[in-house]
N, C-alpha and C positions, 0 to 999 in steps of 0.2 A: 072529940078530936079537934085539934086546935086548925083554925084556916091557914094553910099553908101561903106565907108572902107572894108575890110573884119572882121576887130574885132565889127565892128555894125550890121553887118549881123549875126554873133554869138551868140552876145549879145541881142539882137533883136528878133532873128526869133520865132514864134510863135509855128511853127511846129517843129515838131522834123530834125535836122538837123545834118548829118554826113559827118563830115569834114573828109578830106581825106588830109593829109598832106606830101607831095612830093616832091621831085627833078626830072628836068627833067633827070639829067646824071645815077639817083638812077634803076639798073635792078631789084630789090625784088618790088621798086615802079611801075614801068613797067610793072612785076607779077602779081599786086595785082589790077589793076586797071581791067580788064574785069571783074575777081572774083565782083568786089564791085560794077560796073556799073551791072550787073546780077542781081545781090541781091535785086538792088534799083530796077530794073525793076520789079522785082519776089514781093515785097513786095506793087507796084500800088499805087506808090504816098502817102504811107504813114511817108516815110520818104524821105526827100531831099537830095542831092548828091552837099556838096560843096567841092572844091577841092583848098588847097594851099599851094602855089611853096614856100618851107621854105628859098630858093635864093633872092623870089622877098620880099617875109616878114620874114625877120628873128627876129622881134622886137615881132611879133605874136607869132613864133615857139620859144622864147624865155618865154615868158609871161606863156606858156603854158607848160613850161618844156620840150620842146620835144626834146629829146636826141640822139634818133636813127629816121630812117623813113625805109621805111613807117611805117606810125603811124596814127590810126584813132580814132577818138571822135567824141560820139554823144551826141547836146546839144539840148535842148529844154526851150527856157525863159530865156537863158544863162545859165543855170544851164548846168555840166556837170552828165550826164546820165554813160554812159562810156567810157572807151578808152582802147584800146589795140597796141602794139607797136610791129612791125615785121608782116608775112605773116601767111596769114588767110585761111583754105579752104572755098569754099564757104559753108559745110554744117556750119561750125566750125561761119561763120559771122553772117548767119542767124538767128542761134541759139540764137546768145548774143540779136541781133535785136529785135527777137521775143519775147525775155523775157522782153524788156523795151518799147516797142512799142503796 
């Protein structure tokens, strides 16, 4: 089975999915990453946790506008649900999660 892109995982997934867009050298991304691995836990599988390296795809973080990082979107059916750009507490993540999920 062929490895699926990351822009077909996006566009694709069925579930709701929250892209986590990142550099490894990025410290606020560094921040922001237990906050939103928490969240995903705390929420049980209701929403997905994908994560990408705006380094390794920058043809994605381009497509998607992404200006600053960390930067996070949540899609569902490819449709963009929402996104918010900079660091997030975890009640402050939750919060948006819960209101689209």
């Amino acid at each position: 089975m062929p490895k699926k892109s990351p822009k077909e995982i996006l566009l694709k997934s069925q579930e709701p999915l929250l892209v986590d867009f990142y550099a490894d050298w990025c410290g606020p991304c560094q921040t922001l990453t237990p906050i939103v691995e928490k969240v995903i836990d705390e929420l049980e599988g209701k929403v997905t946790l994908f994560k990408v390296n705006v380094d390794k795809h920058p043809q994605l973080a381009q497509q998607f506008a992404i200006r600053s990082i960390p930067h996070l979107m949540l899609f569902k059916r490819g449709k963009i649900l929402w996104r918010k750009g900079g660091l997030l507490t975890r009640a402050e993540l939750m919060k948006q999660l819960k209101a689209v999920v």
